[in-house]
N, C-alpha and C positions, 0 to 999 in steps of 0.2 A: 054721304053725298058731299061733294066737292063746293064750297061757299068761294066763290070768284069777286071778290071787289072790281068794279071797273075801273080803267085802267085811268080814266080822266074824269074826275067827277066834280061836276060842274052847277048841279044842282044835287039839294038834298031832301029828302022826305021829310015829315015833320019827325018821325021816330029815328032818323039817321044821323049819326057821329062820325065826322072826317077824323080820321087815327093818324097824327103826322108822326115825324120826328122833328123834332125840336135842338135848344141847346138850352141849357140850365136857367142861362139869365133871362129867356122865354124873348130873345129878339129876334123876332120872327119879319127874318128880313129878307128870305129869298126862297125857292123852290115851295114845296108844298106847304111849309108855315107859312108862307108868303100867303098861299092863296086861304090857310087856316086863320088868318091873322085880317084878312080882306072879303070874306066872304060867309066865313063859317061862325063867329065868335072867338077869335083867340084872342086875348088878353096881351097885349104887349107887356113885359115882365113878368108873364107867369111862363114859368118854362114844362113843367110835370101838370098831368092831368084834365080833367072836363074843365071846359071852359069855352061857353055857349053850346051849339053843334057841332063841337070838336075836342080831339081828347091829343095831350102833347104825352109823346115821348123820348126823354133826351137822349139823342146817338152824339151828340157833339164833343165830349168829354173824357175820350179815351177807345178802349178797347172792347168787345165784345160782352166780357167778363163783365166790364159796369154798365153795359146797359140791359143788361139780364135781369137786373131786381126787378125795372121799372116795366119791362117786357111783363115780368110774372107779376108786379102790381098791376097791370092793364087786364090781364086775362083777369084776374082774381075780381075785381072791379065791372070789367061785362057780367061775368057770371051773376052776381049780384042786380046789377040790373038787363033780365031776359025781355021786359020792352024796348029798348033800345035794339038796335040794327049796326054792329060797329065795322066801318069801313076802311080797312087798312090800306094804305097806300103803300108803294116801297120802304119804309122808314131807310132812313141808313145810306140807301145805298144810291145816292143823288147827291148832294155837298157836302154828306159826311163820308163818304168815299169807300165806303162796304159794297160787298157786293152779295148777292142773295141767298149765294151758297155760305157765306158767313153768317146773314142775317135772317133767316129763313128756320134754323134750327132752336133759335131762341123763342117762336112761336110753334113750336112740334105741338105742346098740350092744348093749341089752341083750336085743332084742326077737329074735334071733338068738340067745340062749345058753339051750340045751333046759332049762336046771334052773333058771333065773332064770321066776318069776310075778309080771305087774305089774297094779296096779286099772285096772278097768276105765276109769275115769275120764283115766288114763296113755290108751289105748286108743284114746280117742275122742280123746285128739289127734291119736296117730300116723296115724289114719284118717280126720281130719278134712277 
């Protein structure tokens, strides 16, 4: 079964983790950090990981290739905690400038972990 994050998420459940993309120095200053940084618990200067009801991932710093660790540290991370509900947003592909068919494949193993929700945008690649 297909785990759909919605598309604008504007409240969270008490068990639910907003999944942004971030940038390293954690200046979560626009786009979905914005609203992770204003709503959710982000940590201004924490750029990687939980922090409040929200988990950062850095797309800001390069290529595909290095934000692939921090992808497989997040999956590896839910797994470990199966009460939490982790809601993925686009990462990437908003003011880090990817687009889904780039950023989508970096979450394939996640499509398989019941508490992990990916956009549907992710979706229509894996099913494309």
């Amino acid at each position: 079964m297909k785990r759909v994050s919605p598309e604008f998420i504007t409240k969270l459940e008490q068990n639910e983790i907003f999944v942004f993309g971030s940038n390293l120095a954690g200046m979560h200053g626009g786009g979905a950090a914005r609203i992770a940084y204003m709503h959710f618990g982000a940590i201004m200067g924490q750029g990687v990981g939980l922090q409040g009801q929200s988990y950062a991932i850095p797309t800001m710093h390069g290529g595909v290739e290095v934000i692939k660790p921090y992808v497989d540290q997040f999956i590896e991370f839910a797994k470990l905690h199966p009460e939490l509900k982790f809601l993925v947003t686009a990462i990437g592909c908003g003011i880090a400038g990817f687009s889904a068919s780039e950023i989508a494949p970096l979450f394939a193993s996640a499509c398989n972990v019941e508490n992990i929700f990916l956009p549907q945008s992710f979706w229509n690649i894996f099913e494309g």
